[in-house]
Backbone as JSON Lines, residues from 0, in Angstrom:
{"i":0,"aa":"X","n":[0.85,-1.17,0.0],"ca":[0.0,0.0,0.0],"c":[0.9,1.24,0.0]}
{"i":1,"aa":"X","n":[0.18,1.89,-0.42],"ca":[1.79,3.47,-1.54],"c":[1.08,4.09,0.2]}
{"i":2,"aa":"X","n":[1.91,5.49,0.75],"ca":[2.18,6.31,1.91],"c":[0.76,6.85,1.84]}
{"i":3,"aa":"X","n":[0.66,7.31,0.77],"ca":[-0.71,8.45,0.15],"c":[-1.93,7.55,0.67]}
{"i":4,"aa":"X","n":[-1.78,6.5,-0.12],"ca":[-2.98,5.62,0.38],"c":[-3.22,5.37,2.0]}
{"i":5,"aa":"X","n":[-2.68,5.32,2.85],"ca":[-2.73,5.42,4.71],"c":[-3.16,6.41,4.88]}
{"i":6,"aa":"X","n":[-2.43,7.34,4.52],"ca":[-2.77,8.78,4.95],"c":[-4.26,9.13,4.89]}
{"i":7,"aa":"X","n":[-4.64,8.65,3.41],"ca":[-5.9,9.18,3.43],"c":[-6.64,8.1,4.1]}
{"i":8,"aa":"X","n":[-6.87,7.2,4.49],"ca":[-7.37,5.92,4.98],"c":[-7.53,6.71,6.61]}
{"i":9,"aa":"X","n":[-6.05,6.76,6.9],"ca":[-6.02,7.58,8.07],"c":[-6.85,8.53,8.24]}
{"i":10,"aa":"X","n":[-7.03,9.43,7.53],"ca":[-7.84,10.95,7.34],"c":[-9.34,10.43,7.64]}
{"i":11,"aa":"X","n":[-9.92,9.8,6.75],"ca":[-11.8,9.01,6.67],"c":[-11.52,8.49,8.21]}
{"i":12,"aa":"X","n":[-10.58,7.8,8.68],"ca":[-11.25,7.3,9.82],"c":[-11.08,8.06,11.13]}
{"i":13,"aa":"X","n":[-9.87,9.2,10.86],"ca":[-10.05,10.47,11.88],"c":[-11.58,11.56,11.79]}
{"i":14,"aa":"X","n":[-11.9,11.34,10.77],"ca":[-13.45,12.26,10.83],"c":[-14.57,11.91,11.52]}
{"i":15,"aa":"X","n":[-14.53,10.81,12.06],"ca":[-15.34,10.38,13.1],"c":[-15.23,10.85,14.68]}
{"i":16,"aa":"X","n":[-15.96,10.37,15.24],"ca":[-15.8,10.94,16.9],"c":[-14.97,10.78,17.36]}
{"i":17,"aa":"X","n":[-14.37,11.67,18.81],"ca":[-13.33,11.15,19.46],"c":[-13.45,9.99,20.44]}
{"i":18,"aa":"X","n":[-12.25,9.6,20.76],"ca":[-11.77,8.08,21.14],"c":[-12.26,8.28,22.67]}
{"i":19,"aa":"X","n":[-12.91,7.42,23.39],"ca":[-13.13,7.9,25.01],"c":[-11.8,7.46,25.28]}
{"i":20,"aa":"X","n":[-11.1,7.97,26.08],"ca":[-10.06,7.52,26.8],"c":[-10.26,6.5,28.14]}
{"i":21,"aa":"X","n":[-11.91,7.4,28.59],"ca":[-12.17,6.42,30.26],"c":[-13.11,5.43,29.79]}
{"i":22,"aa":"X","n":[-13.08,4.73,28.6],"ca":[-13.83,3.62,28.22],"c":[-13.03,2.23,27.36]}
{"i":23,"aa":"X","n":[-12.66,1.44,28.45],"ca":[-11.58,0.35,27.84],"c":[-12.58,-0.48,27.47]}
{"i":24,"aa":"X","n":[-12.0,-1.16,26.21],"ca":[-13.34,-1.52,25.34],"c":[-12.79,-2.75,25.88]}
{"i":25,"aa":"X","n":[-12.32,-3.68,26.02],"ca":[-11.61,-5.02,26.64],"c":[-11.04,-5.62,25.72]}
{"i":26,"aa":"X","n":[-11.81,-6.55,24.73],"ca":[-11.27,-7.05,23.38],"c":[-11.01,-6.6,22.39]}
{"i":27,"aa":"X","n":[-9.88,-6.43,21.84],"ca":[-8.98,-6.39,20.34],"c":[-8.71,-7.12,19.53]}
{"i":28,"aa":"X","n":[-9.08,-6.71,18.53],"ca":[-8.03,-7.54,17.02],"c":[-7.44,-7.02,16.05]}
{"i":29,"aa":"X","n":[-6.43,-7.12,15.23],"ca":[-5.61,-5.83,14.49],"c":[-5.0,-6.82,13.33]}
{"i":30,"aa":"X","n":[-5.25,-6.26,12.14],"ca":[-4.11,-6.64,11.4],"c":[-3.39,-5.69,10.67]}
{"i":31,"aa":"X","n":[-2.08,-6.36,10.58],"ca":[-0.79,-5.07,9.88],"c":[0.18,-5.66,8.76]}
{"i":32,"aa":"X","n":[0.21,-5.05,7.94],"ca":[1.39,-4.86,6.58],"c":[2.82,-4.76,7.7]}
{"i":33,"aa":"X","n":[3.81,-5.6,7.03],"ca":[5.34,-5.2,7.8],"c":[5.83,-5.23,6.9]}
{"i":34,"aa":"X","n":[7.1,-4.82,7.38],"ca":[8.28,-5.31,7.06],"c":[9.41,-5.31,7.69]}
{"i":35,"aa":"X","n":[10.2,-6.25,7.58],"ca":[11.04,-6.97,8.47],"c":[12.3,-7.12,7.82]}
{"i":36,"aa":"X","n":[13.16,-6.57,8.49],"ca":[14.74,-6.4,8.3],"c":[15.57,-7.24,9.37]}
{"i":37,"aa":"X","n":[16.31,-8.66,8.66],"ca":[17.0,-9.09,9.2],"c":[18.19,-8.1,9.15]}
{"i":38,"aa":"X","n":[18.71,-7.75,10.04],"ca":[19.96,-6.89,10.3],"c":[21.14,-8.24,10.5]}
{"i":39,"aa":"X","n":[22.27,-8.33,10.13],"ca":[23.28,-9.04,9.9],"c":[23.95,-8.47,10.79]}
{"i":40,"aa":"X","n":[24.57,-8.75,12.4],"ca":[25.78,-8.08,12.64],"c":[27.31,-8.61,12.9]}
{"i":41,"aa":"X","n":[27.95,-7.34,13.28],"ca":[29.4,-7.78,12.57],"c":[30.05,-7.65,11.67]}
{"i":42,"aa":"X","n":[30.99,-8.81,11.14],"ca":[31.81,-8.59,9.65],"c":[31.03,-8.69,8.95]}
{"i":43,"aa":"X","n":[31.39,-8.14,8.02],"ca":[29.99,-8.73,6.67],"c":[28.64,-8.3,7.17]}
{"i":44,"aa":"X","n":[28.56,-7.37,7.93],"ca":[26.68,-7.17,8.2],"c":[26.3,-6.61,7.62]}
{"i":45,"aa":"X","n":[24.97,-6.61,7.18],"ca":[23.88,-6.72,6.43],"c":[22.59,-6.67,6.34]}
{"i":46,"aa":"X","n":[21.83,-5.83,5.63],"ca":[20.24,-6.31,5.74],"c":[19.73,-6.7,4.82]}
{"i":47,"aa":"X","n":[18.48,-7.84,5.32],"ca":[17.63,-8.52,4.03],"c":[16.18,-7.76,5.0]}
{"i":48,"aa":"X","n":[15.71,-7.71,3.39],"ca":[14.26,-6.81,3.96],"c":[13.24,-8.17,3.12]}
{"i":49,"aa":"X","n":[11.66,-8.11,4.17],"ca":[10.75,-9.27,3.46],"c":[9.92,-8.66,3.94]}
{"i":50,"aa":"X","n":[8.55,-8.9,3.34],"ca":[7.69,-8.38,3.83],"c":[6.22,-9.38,4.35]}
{"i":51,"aa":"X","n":[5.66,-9.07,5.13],"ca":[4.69,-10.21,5.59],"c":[3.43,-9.42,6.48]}
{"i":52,"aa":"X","n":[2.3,-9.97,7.09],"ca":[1.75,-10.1,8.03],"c":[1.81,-10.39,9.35]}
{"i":53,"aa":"X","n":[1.2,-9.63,10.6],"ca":[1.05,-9.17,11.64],"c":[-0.34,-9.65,12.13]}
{"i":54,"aa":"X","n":[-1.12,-10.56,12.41],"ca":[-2.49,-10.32,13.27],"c":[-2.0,-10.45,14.82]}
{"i":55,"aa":"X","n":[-2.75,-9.75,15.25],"ca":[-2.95,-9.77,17.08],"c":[-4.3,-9.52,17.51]}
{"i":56,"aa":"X","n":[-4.41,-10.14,18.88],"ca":[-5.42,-10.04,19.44],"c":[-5.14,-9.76,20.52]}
{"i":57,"aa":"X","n":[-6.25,-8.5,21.51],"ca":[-5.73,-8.53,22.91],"c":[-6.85,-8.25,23.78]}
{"i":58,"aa":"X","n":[-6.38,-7.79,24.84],"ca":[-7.28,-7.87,26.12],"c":[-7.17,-6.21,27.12]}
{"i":59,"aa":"X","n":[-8.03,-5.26,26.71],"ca":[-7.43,-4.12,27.57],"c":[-7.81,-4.57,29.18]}
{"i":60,"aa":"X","n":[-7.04,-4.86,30.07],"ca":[-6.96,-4.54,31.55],"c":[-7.82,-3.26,32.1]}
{"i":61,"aa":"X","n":[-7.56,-2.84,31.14],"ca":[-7.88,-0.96,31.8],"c":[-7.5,-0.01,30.95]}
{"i":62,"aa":"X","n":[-7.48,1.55,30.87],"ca":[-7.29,2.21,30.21],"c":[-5.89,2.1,29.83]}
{"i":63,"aa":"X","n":[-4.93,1.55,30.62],"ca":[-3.76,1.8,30.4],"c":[-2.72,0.6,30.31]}
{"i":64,"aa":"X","n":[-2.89,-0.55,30.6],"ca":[-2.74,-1.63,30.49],"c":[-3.6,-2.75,30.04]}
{"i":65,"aa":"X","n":[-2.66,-3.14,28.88],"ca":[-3.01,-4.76,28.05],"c":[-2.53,-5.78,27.99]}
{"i":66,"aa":"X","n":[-2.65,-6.81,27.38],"ca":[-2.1,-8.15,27.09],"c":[-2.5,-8.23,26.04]}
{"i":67,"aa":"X","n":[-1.07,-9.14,25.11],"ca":[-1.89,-9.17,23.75],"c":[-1.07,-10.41,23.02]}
{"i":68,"aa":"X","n":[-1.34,-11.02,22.26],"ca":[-0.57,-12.2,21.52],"c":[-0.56,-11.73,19.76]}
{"i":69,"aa":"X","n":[-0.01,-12.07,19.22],"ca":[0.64,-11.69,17.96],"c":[0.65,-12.89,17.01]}
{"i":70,"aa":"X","n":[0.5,-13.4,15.94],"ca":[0.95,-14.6,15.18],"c":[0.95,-14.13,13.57]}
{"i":71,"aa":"X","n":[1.94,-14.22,12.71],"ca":[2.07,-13.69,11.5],"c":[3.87,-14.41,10.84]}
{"i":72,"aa":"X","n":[3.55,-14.2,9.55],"ca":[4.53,-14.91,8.66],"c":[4.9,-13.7,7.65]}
{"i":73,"aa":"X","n":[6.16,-13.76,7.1],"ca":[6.82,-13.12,6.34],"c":[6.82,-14.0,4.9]}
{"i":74,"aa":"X","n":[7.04,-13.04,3.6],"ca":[7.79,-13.74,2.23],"c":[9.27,-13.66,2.5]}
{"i":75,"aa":"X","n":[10.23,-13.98,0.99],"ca":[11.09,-14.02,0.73],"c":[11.81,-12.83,0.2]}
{"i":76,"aa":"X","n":[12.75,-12.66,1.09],"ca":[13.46,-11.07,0.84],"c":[13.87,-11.67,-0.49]}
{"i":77,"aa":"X","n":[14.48,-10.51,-1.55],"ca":[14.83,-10.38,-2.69],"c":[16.77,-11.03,-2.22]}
{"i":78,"aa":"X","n":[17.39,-11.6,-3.14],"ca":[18.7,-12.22,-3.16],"c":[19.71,-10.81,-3.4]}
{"i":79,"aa":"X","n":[20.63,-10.97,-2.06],"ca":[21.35,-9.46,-1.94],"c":[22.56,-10.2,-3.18]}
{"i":80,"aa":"X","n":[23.95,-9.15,-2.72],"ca":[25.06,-9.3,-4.14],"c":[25.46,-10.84,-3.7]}
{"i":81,"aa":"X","n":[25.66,-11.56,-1.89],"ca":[26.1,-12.64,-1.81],"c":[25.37,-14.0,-2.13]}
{"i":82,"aa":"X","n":[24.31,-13.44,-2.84],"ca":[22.81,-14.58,-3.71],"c":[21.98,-15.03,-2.06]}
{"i":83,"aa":"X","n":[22.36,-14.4,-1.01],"ca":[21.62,-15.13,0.11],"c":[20.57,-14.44,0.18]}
{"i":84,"aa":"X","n":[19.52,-15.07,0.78],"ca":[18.07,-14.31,1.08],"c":[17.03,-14.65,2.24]}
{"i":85,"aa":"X","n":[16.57,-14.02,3.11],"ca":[15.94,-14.32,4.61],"c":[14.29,-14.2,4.46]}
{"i":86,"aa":"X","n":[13.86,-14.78,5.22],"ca":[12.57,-15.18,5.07],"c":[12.23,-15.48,6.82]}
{"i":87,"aa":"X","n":[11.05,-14.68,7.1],"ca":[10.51,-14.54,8.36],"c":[9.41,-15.22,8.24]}
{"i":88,"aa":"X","n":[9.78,-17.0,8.28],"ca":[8.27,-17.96,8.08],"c":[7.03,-17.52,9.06]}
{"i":89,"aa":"X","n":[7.68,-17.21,10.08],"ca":[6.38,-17.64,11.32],"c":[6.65,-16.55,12.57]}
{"i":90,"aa":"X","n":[6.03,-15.74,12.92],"ca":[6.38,-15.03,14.07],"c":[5.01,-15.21,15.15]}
{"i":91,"aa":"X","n":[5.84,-15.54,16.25],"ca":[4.65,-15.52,17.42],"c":[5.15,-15.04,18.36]}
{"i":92,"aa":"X","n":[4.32,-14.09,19.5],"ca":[4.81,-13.57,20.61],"c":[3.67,-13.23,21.76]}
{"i":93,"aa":"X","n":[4.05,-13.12,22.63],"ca":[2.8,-12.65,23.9],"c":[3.54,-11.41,24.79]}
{"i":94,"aa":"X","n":[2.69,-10.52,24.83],"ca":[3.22,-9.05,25.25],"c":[2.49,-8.25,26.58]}
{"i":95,"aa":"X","n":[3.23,-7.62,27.14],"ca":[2.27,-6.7,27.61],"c":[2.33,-5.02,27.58]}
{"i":96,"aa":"X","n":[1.37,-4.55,27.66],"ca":[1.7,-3.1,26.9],"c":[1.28,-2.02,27.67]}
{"i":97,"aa":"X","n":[1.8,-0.82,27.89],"ca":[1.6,0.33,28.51],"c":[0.62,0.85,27.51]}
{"i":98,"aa":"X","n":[-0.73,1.42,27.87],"ca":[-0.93,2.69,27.0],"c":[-0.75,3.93,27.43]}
{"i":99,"aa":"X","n":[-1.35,5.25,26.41],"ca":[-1.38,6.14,27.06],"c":[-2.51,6.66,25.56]}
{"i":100,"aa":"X","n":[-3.74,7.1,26.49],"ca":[-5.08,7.46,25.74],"c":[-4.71,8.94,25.91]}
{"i":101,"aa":"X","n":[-5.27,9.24,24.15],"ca":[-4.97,10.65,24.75],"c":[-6.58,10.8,23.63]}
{"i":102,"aa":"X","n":[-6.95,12.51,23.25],"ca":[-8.67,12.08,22.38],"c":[-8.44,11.29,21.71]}
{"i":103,"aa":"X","n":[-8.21,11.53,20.5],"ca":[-7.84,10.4,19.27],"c":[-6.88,9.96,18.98]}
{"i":104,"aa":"X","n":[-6.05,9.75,20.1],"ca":[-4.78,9.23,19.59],"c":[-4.37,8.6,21.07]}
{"i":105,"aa":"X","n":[-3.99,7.09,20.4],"ca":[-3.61,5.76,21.96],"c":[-2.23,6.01,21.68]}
{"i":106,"aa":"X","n":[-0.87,6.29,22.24],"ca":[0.33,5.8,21.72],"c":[0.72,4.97,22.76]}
{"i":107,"aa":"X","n":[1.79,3.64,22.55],"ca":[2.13,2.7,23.51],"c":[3.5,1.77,23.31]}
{"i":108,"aa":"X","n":[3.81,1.13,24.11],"ca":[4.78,0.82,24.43],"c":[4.86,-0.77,24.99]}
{"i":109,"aa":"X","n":[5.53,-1.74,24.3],"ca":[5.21,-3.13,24.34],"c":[6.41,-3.54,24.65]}
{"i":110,"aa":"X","n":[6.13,-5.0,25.46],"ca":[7.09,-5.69,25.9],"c":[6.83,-7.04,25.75]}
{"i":111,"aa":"X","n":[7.86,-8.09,25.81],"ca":[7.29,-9.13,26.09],"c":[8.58,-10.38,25.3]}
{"i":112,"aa":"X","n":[7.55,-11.44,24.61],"ca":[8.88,-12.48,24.7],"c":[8.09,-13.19,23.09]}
{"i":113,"aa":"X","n":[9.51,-13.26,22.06],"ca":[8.61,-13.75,20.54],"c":[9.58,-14.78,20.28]}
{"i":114,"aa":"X","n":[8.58,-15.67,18.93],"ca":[9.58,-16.48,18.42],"c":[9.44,-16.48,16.81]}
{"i":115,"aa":"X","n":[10.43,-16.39,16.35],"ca":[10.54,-16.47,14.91],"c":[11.48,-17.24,13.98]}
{"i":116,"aa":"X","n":[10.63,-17.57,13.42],"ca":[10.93,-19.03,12.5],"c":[12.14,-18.26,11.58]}
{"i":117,"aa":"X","n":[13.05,-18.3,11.59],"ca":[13.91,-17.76,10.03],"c":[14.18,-18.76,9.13]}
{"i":118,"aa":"X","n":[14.2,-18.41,7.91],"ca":[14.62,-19.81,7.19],"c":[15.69,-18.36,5.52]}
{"i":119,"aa":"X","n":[16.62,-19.21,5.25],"ca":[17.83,-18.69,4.34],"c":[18.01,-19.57,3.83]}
{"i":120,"aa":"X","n":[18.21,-19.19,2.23],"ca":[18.85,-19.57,1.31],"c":[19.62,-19.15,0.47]}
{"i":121,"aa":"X","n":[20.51,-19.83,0.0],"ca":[21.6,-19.8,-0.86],"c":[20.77,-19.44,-2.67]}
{"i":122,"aa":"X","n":[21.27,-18.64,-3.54],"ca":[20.64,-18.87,-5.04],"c":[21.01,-20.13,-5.35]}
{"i":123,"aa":"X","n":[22.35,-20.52,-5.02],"ca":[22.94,-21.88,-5.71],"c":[22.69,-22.59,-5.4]}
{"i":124,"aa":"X","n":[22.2,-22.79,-4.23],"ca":[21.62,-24.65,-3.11],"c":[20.45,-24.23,-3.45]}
{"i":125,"aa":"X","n":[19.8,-24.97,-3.51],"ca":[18.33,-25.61,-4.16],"c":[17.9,-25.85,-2.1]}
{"i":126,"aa":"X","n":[18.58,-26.27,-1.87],"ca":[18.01,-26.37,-0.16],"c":[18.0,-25.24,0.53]}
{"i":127,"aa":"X","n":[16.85,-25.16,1.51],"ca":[17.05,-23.59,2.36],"c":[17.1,-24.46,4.15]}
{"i":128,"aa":"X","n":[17.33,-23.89,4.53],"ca":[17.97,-23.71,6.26],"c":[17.02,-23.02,6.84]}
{"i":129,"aa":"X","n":[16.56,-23.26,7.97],"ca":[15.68,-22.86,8.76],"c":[16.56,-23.17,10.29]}
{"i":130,"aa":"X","n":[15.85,-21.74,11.42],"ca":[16.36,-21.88,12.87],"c":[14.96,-20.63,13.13]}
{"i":131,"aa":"X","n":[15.08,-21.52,14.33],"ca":[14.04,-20.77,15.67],"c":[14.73,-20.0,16.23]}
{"i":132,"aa":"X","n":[14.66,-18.68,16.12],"ca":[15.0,-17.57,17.38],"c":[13.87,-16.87,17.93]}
{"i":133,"aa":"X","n":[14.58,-16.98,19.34],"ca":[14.29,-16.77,20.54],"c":[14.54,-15.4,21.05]}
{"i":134,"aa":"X","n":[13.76,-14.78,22.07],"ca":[13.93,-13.85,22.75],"c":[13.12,-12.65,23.33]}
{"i":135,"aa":"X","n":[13.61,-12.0,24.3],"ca":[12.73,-10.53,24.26],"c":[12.52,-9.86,23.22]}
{"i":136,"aa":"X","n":[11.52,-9.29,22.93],"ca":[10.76,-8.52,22.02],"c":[10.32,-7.28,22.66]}
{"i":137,"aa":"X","n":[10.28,-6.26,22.03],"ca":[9.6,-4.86,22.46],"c":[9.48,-3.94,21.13]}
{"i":138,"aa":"X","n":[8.36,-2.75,21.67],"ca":[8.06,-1.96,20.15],"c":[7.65,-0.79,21.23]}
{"i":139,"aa":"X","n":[6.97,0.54,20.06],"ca":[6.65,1.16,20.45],"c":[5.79,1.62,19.13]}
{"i":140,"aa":"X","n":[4.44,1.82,19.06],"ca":[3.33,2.63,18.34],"c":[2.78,3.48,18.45]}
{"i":141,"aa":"X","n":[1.53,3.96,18.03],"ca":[0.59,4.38,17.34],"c":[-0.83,4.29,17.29]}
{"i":142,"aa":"X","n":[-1.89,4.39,17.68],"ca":[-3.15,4.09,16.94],"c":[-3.94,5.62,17.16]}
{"i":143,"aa":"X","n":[-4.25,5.68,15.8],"ca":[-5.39,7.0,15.09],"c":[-6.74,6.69,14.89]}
{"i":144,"aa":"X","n":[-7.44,7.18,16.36],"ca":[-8.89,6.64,16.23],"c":[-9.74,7.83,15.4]}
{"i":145,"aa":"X","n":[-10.36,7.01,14.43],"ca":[-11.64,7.62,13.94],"c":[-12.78,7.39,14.13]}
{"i":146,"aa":"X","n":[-13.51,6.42,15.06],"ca":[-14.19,6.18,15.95],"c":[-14.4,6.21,17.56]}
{"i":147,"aa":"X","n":[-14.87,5.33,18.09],"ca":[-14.25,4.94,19.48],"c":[-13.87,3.78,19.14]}
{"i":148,"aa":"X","n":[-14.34,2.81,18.1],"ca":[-13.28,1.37,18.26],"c":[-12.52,1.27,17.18]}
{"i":149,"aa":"X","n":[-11.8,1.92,16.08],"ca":[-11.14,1.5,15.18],"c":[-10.47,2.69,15.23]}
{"i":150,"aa":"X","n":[-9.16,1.99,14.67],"ca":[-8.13,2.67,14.63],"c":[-7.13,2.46,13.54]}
{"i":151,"aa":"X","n":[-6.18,3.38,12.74],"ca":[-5.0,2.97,12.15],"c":[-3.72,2.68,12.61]}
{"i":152,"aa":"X","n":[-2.93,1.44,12.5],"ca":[-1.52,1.78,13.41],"c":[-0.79,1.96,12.51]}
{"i":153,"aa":"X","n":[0.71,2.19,13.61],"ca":[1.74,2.36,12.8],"c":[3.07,2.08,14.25]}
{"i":154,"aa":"X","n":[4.08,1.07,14.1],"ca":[4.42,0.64,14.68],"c":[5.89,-0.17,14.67]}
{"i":155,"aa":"X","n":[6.53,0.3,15.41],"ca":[8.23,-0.46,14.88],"c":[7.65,-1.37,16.45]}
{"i":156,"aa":"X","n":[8.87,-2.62,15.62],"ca":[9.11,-3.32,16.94],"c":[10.35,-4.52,16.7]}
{"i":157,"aa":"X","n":[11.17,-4.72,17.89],"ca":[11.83,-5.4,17.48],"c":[11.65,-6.78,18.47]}
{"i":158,"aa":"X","n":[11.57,-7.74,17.39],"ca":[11.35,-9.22,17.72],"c":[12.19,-9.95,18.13]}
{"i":159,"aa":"X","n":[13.18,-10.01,17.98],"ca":[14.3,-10.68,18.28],"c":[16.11,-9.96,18.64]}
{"i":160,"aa":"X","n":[16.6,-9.81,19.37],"ca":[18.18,-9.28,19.12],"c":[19.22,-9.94,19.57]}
{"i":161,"aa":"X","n":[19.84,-9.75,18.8],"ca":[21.75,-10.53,18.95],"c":[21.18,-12.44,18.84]}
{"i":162,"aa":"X","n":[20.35,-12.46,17.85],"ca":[20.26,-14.02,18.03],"c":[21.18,-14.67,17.01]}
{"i":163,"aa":"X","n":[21.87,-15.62,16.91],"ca":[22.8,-16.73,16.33],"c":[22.37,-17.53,15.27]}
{"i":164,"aa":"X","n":[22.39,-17.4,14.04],"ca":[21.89,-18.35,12.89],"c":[23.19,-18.65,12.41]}
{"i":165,"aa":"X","n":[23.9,-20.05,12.58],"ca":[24.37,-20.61,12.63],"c":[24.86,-21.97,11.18]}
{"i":166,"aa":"X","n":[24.75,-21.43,10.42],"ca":[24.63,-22.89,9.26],"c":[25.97,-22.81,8.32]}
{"i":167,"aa":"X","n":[26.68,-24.07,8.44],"ca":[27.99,-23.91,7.78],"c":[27.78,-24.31,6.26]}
{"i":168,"aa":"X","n":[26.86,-24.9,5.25],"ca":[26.22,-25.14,4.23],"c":[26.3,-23.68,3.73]}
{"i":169,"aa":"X","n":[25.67,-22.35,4.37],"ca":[25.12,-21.46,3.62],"c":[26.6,-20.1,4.18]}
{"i":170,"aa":"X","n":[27.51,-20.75,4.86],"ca":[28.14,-19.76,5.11],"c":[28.05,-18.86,6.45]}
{"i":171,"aa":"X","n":[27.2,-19.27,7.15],"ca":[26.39,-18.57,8.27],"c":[26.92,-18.32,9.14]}
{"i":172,"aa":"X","n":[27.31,-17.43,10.02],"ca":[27.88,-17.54,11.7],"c":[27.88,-16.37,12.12]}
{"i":173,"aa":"X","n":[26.48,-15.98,12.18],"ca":[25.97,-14.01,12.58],"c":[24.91,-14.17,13.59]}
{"i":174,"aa":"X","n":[25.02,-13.25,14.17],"ca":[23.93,-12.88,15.15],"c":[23.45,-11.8,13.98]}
{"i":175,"aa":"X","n":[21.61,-12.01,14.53],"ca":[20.8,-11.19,13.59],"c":[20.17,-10.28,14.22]}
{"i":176,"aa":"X","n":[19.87,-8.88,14.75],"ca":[18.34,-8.71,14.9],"c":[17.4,-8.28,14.06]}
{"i":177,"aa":"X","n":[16.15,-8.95,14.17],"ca":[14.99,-8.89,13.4],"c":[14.43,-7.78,13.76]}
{"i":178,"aa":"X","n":[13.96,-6.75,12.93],"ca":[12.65,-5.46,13.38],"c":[11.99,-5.36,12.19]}
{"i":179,"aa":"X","n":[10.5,-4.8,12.84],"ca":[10.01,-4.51,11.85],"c":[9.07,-3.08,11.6]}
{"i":180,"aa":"X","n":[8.35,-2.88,10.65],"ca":[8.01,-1.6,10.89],"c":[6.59,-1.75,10.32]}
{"i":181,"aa":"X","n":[5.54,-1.68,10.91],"ca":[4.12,-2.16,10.49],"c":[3.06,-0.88,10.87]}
{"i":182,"aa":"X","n":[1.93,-0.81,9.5],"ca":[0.91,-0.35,9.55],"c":[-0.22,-0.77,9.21]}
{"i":183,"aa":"X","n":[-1.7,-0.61,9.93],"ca":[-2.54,-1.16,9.61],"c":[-3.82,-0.95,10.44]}
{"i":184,"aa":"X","n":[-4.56,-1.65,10.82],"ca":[-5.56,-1.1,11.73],"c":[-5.94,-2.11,12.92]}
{"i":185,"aa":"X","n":[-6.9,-1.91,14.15],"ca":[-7.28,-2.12,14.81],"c":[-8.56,-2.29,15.6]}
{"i":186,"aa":"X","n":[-9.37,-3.07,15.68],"ca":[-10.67,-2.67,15.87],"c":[-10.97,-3.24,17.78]}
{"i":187,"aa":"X","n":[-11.5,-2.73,18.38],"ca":[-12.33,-2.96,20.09],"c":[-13.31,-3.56,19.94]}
{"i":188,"aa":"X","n":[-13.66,-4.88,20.76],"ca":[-14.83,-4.94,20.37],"c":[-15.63,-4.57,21.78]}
């Protein structure tokens, strides 16, 4: 989706009423456009960019505290100059999140613990490599209410850091961190 297109998406759903702040709606569901940059660090570091899906669902506590779980998959980054290419199969995580309600606008702050499937390949091996990383996760967003229950986000977060993909086949022996940078919307029920 081109910048122009959010914006105005954004705009139609800011013309609606403002957001109550003292009314936690309890249940959430959201889905988001990413994209996800394995960062390479070290010698030779590097980024492969892919792009994928984000759904979550959550639970407001209260105006200001949530819980929320995450599950979404990435494509296949494009093959950089060394023909290698990263792929974010599977991401899952469970979080908990600060808000802060303000009229139409929630911004917040997440924490918590994800796992993501990576899988790399070589142009020349016909076989690809896959590893589970592990770890703390945290972000920080966004949501632009144009109602009281829907919203647009917009949202970095990083899923994974300093994790170890490891494969002597493809050349491998980097710590990666994964982030990503996602927009999309949100609805209360």
């Amino acid at each position: 989706m081109k910048l122009r297109n959010a914006w105005v998406m954004a705009l139609a759903l800011c013309s609606g009423g403002a957001y109550a702040a003292d009314e936690a709606a309890n249940w959430y569901f959201g889905l988001a456009a990413s994209s996800f940059d394995f960062e390479r660090k070290g010698a030779g570091g590097h980024s492969y960019n892919s792009h994928g899906y984000i759904a979550r669902v959550g639970y407001d506590l209260g105006n200001y505290l949530a819980i929320e779980g995450r599950l979404g998959a990435g494509d296949k980054s494009t093959f950089d100059a060394a023909t290698l290419r990263m792929e974010a199969q599977r991401v899952a995580g469970i979080y908990a999140r600060a808000n802060l309600p303000l009229d139409r606008v929630k911004l917040y702050v997440i924490g918590g613990y994800a796992t993501l499937n990576a899988k790399a390949e070589l142009a020349a091996i016909t076989t690809t490599h896959s590893k589970e990383l592990k770890g703390t996760s945290y972000g920080v967003g966004i949501e632009l209410y144009g109602n009281r229950t829907t919203a647009v986000t917009a949202e970095y977060m990083r899923y994974v850091s300093e994790q170890t993909f490891t494969d002597a086949t493809l050349g491998l022996d980097n710590k990666f961190d994964v982030n990503a940078i996602s927009f999309g919307f949100v609805h209360h029920f």
